[in-house]
Every structure is written in C-alpha cells, then in structure tokens.
N, C-alpha and C positions, 0 to 999 in steps of 0.2 A: 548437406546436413541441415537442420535447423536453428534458427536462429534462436539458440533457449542458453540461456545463463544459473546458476543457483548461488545464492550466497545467503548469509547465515541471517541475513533479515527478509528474506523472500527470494522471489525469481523473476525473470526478463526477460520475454519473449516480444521478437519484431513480427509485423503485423505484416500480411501480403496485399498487395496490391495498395498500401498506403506507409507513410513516412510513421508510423503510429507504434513506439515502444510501450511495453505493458509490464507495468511492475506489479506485482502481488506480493505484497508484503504476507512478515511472516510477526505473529506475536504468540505469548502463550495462550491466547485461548485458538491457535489455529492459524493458518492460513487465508486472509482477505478474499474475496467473492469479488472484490471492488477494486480492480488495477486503479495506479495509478498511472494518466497517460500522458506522454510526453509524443509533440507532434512535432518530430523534429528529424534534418537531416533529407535524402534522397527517397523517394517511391520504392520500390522494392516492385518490380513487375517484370516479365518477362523473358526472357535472356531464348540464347541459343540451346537445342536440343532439351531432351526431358519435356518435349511437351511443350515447348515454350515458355516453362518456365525455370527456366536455368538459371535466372538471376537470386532462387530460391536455395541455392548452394553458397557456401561459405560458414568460416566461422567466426564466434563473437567471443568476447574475452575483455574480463575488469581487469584492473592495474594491484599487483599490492597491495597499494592500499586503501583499494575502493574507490577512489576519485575519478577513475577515466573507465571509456569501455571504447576498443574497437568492435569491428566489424567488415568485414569482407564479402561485396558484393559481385557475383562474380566476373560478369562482363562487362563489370562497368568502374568499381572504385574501392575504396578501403575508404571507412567514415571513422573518425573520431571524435569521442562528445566528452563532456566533464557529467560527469554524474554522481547523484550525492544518495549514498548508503544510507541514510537514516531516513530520507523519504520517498526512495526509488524515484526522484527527480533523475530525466537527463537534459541537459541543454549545451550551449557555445560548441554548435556542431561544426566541425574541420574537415572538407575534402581532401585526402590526401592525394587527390591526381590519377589519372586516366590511364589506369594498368589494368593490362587483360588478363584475366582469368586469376584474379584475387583466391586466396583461400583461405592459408592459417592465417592466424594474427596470435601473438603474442607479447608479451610486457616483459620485459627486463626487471630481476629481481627490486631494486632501486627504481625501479619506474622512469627511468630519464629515457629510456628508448625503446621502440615499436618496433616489430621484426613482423615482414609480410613475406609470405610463400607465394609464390606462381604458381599455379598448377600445371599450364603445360609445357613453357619454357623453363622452367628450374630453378629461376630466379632466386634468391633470399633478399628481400631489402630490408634494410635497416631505416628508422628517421628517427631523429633526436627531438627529445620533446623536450627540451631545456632550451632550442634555441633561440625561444621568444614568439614574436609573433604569430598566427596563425601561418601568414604565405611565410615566416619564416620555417616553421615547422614542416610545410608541406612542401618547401624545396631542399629541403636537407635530405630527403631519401634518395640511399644510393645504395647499390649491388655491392651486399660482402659475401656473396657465396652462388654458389648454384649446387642442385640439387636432383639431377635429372628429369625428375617430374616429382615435383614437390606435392606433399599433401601437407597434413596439420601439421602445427609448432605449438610443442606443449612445455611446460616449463615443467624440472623433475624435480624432486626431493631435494636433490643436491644442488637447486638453483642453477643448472645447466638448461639448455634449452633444447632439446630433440625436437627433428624434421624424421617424417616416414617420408621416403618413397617408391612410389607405387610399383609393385611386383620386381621388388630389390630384397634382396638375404642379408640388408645391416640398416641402419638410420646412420643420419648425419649429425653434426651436434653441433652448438657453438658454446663454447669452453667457459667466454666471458663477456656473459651478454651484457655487461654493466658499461662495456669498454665503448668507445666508441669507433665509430670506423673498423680497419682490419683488424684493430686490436681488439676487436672482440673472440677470433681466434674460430672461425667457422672450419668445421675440420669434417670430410668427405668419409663416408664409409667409418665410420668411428666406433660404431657397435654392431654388432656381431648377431646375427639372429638363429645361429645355430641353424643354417638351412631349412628354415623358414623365410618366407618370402612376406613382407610387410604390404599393405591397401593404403589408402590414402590417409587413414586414420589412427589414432592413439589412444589408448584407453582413456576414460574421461578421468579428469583429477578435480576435486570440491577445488573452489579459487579459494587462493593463499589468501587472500583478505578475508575468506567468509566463515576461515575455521583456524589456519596458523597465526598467518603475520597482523590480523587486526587483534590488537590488546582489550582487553577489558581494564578498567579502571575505578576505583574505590572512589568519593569523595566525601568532605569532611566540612567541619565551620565549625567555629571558634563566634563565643557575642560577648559584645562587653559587658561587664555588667549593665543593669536595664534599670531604668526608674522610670516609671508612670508622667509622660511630659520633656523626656530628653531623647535624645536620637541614640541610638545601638546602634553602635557597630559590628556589620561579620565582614567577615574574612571567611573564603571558601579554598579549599585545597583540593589535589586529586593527586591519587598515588595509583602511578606514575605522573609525573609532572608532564599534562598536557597542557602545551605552548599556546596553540590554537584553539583550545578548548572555548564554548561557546557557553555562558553558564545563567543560568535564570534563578530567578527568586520566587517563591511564595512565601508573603510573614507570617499567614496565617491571621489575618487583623482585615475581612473583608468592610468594614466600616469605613475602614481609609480609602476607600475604591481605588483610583487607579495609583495611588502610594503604595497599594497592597504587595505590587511585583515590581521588579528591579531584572537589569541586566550587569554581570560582570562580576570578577571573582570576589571584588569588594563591595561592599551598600551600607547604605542605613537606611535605618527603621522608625520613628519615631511612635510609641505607642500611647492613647493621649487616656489611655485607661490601667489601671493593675490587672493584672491576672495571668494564665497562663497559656500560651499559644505555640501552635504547632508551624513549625517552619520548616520549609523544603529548597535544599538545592539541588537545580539538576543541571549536569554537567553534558553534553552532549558535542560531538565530534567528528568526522565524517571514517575519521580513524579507528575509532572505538567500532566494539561488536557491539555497544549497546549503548545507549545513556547509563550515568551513574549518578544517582540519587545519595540524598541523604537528611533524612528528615528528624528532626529533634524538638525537644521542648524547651521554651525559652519562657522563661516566670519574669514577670515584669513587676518590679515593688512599688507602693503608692507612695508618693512624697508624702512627709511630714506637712504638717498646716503650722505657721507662727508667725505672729503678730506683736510689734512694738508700738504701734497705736499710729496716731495723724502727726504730720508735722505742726512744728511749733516754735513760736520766738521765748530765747529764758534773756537772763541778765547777764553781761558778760562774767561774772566772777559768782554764776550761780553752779550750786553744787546737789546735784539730784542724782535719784537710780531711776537706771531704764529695767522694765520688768516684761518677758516676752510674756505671751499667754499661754495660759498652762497647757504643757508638755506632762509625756509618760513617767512615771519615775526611771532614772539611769538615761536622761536622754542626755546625750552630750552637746554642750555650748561652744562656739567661739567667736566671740565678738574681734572687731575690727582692727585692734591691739594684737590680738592671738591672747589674750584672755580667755578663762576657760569656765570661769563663774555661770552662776544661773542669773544673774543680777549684774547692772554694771554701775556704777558710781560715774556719770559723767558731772565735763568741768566744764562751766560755758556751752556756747554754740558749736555747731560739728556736724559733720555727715558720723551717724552712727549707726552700727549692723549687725547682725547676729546671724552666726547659721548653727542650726541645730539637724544633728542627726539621731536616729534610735539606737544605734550602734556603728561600731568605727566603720565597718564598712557599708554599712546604709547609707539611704540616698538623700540628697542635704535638700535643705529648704532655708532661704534667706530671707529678712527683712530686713526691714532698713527705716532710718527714720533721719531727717533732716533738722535740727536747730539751730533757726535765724538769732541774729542778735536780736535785741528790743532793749531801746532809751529805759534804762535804770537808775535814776537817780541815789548818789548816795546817803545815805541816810543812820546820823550817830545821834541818839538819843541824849537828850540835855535834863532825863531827868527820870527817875525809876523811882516805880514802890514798893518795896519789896515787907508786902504784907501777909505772904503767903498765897495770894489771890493767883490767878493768872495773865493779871493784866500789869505789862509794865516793871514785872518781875526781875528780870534781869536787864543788864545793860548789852543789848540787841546791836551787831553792826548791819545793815540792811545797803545792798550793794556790793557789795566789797565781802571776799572770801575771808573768814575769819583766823583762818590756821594759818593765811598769807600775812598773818599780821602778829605783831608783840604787842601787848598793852600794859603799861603799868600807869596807877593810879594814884594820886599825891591829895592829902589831905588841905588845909588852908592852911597852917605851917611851916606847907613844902617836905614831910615827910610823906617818904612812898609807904604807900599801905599794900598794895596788891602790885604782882608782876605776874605776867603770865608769856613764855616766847612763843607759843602757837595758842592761840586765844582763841576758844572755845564758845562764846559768846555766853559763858558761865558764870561772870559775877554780878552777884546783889548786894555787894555792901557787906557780907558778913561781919558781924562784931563790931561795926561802925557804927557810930552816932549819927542821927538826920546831919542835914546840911549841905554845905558849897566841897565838890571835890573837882579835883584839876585831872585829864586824861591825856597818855601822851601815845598815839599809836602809829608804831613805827613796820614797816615793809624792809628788809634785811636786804630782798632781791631785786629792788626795783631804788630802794633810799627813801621810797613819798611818805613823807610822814602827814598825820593829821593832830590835832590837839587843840584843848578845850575845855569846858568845865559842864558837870553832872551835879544837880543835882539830886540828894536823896530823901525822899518824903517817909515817914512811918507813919502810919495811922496812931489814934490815940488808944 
C-alpha cells in the first residue's frame, strides 16, 4: 500500500527510490504546491515480487499526539522518526531492526509503544518507546502475539488496537495497548466478521492527532500598566494550560528592531514613545491543531515633564520653597517627606524630590534637586532705621533661622520692651525712642544664646 499519511495540517507521502519524506502542509488558503522535505532514514527501493518492488508495501502511521511516525518497509525494517506537526519536519530517525516482511505499525493510545505486524509469519511486536535510548528502543521489541498472517494494525474508536488477517472470518485485537509486554492482552480471533472473510487491510481512519486527540487552545496576555520610557510587562496564558508550549512575541513597536520580539510566556517591552500598539502572542506546540494567537491593543501614556531647577549651595539654617515647573491643574505632588503640596518649604541643605503625576494612577515623573551646605556667616544687626524706608527697617537675623530663636529686647534701664518666642525677624522699634537697646536671643533646642546692643536711628 502506499506510503501516504493525512493530518489535520497536511499530508506525508515517502518518496521511492530515495530516503525523501514530503510534507504538504495544509492552511486556509489551501493546500502547499511546495512540500516540505525531510532526507531522512533508509532508501525505499526494491524488494521481492511485484515487480521488484516490493519494498513499496507497508504502512505508515503518527503517534497521538503528532510527534512520532513509523513506517514499515517490507523486506527490510520498520523506521521511526520524531516528527513535528506544525512544520511537517521529520528527523532523529531510529531502525528498529532487520524483520522480514514488516507491515502494520501502529501507536499505542499514550504513545509509549509501537506495535508491528509480520505479514507472513504472524508475528505482532511490540517496542517500548519510553525506554530511552535509541538502541535502547530498538532492543526492546519482542513478540506479544501472532496472527496467522498478519496485515494492518489500526487503532479503533475505543482505543483498542485491531490486526486483519488475511482470508480469516474475525481480526485479532489487543485489549491494552498502553500495557507493556503481555500485559497488553493480545487476544486471537476476538471479532467476529459474520462470515466474512477479512484481506490485509482496515478501513482507513483520519489519525487521532489530526482530528481527535490534538487540542486546540485559546491564548491570552495580561500588560502592565504602560508609560512612555518604562518597561511593560505581559504575562501570556493558554487555555488549556500547555506545559510545553513554545510562545513568541510581536510588540508591535518595529522602531526598537530586534527588542521588537521576545520569546516565552513572560517579556517586557519598553516603549521609548506614547501611543498605541498592536501586540501579538502566538503560542504554538507540536500538540496543538494549530497555533493560538492573541492579539490586543496596548496604549502607552507619556510621562509628565518636571523640573526643580540646578543644584545649589544655601546656608545651613536657610529657609526657602522649592517650586516644580508648571504642571496641569489637578496634577498631583509628593515630595520626599510624603508631602503632598505643590510647593515645599525646605530647611537647609538636603537631597530633595518631587514626583508629580496627572492622576493617581498616571505615570510618575521625578526630579530632584541637591542642596550643598555654603560658609554663612552669622550675621545680627547693631543698628536699624526704622524710617519707613526699606532699608535697615527691621532688626534682620542673617544666618540663623529666626523662629529657632526667642528675642527679647531691654531698653538702657534694663526694662524689656519686646519679647517675642519664635522671632519673626519683625521688630523696628515700635513706640521706642532713638537710642542704645540691649538684645538677648535665645535657642530653647539647642541653649546658644547670642546678646548685644542695637542701636535705633530715626531720621529728623
């Protein structure tokens, strides 16, 4: 019979007189003109009777679940290859050994074992393809049955395994082909053909992998949220959860060249622009009837822009606001305290920062600004005019935080005139006469005190 296979992504036919499998894939717009070929395995030429070509008998059969193919050549051997369903590749081809007159082949519903018919000794072998190596594979075959003159071994509906043979009124069956050894349960005469006499052959059945037992699968992605200059993350899922699955990325961001693709169910993305882009995963598997895609839009927000200006040295007990540059109205602030101002009051030198978003869950943007110390000399005025001018007006502390300090103020007498506990750098003398006044400023948190005399000039 010929070497021709069908599954639900194309067909596989071996070539004669060369080692040459030919996939034809299948897609929706049709059928491929363009096999794919795999040179691989024994020659295919020749044999006893038919012409001399009798080694053109046999049959060929995938696993389950797509991965394997035998084959049965007839005067010469049974070949097993790994073969991968989504690109009608076949290769890591296995002789299974110098049996005459090969025919059926068949897979065990579980795929762990290989069952080969004899055609004219009767034979059934069994080989176990769990037991490692290749020559370990290929010395595991051994006789759990005979058959009188065996022809094909088809696997049924009910995951049984049926043998015809030839010009016989029942088939043979093996009960559990999943078993290994006798425990597979190879049972003689087992079905009945109503006096009918069975030929070598079984009606063809589509493979179990090409229409049942290969799944189709959904797949999905999940992105983190996205800002203009930080890395996204997705997460990709597939329902059903394939283990194996093999999964690729498009971001949709051909700019970033080869950042653009990613392999594996997790990635990131970094997009160094705003806007919106079309991302694709595609999940593919040797298992699956098909690749499963899943392609979404993914909006990427621009960062805010903000600015606290250059670094700078103040005075250690200088008291200034940091002002960002103008932002939207409703933009929200939090400086390096967890303040939440649009304005800050710093004290002294400091690493200080802000980040501003356009909303709680918008994307942040930080500055930051550093203040060195710088030699500030202290500095207490010995003498004010308080003429209404603006020069000299009040009694100035320069250096030294003012509201760190108490000042009370003693005329030449020795009465106090002014007291003040957080000193504002706010007295001129009210209601005083020119002259000599004594100052006595005191630090509560620290004890340093300062004191001295002012005096007060009025113009004429």
């Amino acid at each position: 019979m010929p070497l021709i296979i069908t599954w639900l992504g194309g067909c596989i036919v071996h070539g004669w007189q060369s080692n040459a499998l030919y996939s034809f894939l299948l897609s929706p717009s049709g059928i491929s003109t363009t096999p794919v070929i795999s040179n691989v395995g024994s020659v295919h030429q020749g044999g006893g009777s038919f012409f001399g070509a009798g080694n053109a008998i046999g049959c060929m059969k995938a696993s389950p679940d797509g991965r394997r193919l035998a084959l049965a050549e007839r005067d010469n051997l049974t070949e097993l290859f790994d073969f991968n369903n989504a690109t009608g590749g076949v290769s890591n081809y296995i002789s299974l050994g110098q049996w005459s007159y090969n025919y059926g082949v068949e897979f065990s519903p579980d795929n762990s074992r290989l069952y080969v018919s004899l055609v004219l000794d009767g034979q059934v072998l069994q080989f176990n393809l769990l037991a490692g190596s290749p020559s370990a594979i290929q010395s595991s075959g051994r006789v759990v049955g005979y058959g009188a003159r065996s022809g094909t071994l088809q696997r049924g509906p009910d995951n049984k395994i049926y043998l015809a043979i030839f010009n016989a009124p029942y088939l043979d069956v093996i009960n559990n082909p999943n078993a290994l050894g006798n425990a597979c349960n190879y049972q003689t005469n087992a079905v009945s053909l109503a006096g009918k006499l069975s030929q070598n052959g079984l009606p063809n059945m589509p493979n179990a992998f090409g229409v049942n037992d290969r799944p189709t699968a959904t797949a999905a992605f999940t992105a983190a949220p996205s800002c203009a200059g930080a890395a996204v993350a997705f997460t990709g899922t597939t329902t059903p959860t394939v283990s194996t699955a093999v999964a690729s990325w498009n971001f949709g961001d051909p700019t970033s060249g080869s950042a653009n693709t990613a392999t594996g169910l997790t990635a990131t993305h970094t997009y160094t622009a705003a806007g919106t882009y079309q991302v694709t995963l595609t999940v593919t598997d040797a298992s699956l009837a098909a690749p499963a895609t899943s392609t979404q839009s993914v909006t990427v927000a621009p960062l805010p822009s903000v600015r606290l200006g250059g670094d700078t040295l103040v005075c250690p007990n200088a008291v200034w606001t940091l002002r960002p540059s103008a932002q939207p109205a409703g933009t929200l602030y939090r400086w390096q305290d967890g303040s939440t101002g649009a304005t800050y009051v710093a004290h002294g030198p400091g690493q200080y920062s802000v980040e501003v978003r356009a909303t709680a869950a918008g994307c942040p943007a930080t500055a930051t600004l550093s203040a060195g110390p710088k030699d500030c000399p202290i500095l207490i005025p010995n003498i004010i005019t308080p003429n209404g001018d603006p020069q000299n007006e009040f009694f100035v502390l320069k250096g030294l935080t003012p509201s760190d300090w108490s000042l009370r103020i003693f005329d030449r007498w020795g009465r106090q005139v002014y007291n003040q506990a957080k000193y504002d750098n706010g007295w001129n003398a009210p209601g005083q006469a020119p002259g000599l006044y004594y100052y006595l400023l005191s630090n509560l948190a620290t004890g340093e005190r300062h004191q001295g005399w002012v005096e007060v000039v009025r113009g004429s």
